[in-house]
ZADREN-576049 format. One line per field, with one value per residue (C-alpha): residue in three letters; chain; x, y, z. Coordinates in steps of 0.25 Angstrom, whole numbers. Example, Ala and Ser with C-alpha at 12.3 -4.5 7.8 and 13.67 -1.06 7.14 Angstrom:
// ZADREN-576049
code [ALA, SER]
unit [A, A]
xx [49, 55]
yy [-18, -4]
zz [31, 29]
***
This chain:
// ZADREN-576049
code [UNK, UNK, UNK, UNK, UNK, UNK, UNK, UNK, UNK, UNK, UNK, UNK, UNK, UNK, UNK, UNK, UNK, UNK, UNK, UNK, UNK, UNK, UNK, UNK, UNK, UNK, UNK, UNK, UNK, UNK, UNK, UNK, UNK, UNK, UNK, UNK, UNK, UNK, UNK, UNK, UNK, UNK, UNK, UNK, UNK, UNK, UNK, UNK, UNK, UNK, UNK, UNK, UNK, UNK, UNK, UNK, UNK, UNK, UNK, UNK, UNK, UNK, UNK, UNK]
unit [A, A, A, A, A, A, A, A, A, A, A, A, A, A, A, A, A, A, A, A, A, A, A, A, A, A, A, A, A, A, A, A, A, A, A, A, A, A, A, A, A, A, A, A, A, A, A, A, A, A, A, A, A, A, A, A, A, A, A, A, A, A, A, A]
xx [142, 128, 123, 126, 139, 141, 135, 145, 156, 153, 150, 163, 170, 163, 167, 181, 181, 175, 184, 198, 204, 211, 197, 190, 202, 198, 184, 188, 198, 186, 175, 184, 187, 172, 170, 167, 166, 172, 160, 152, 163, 161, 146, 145, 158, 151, 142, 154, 163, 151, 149, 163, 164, 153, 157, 172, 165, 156, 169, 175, 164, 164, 178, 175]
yy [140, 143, 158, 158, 156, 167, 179, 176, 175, 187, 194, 191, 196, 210, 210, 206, 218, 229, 223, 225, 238, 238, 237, 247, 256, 254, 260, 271, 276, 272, 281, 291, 291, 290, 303, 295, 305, 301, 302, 295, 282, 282, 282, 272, 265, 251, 253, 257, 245, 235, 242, 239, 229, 223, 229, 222, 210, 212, 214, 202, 192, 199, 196, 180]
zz [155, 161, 161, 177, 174, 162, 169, 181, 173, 164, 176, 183, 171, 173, 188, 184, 176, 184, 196, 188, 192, 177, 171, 180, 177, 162, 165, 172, 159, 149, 160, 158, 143, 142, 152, 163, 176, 188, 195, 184, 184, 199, 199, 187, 188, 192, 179, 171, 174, 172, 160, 154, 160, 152, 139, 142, 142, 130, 122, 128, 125, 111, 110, 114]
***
């Protein structure tokens, strides 16, 4: 597998993420367990689904 290929792939594995409604649904129950304003998830809520999105990945390669 050529580095091209493994930053796309890990890539669309981030997008799937933030695109699924039951993952961004997740986020929303994590911002607001965490305190998360409203205003503050709308403002940040691209940063915050990258965020965990990486950090669902992290886990997963971990678990690989």
């Amino acid at each position: 597998m050529t580095t091209q290929v493994t930053i796309e792939s890990e890539l669309k594995r981030r997008m799937d993420l933030v695109e699924n409604p039951d993952f961004r649904k997740s986020c929303v129950e994590i911002a607001k367990k965490l305190g998360i304003s409203a205003k503050d998830w709308n403002e940040n809520k691209g940063l915050l689904l990258m965020m965990w999105a990486n950090e669902v990945c992290r886990i997963e390669n971990e678990n690989n």
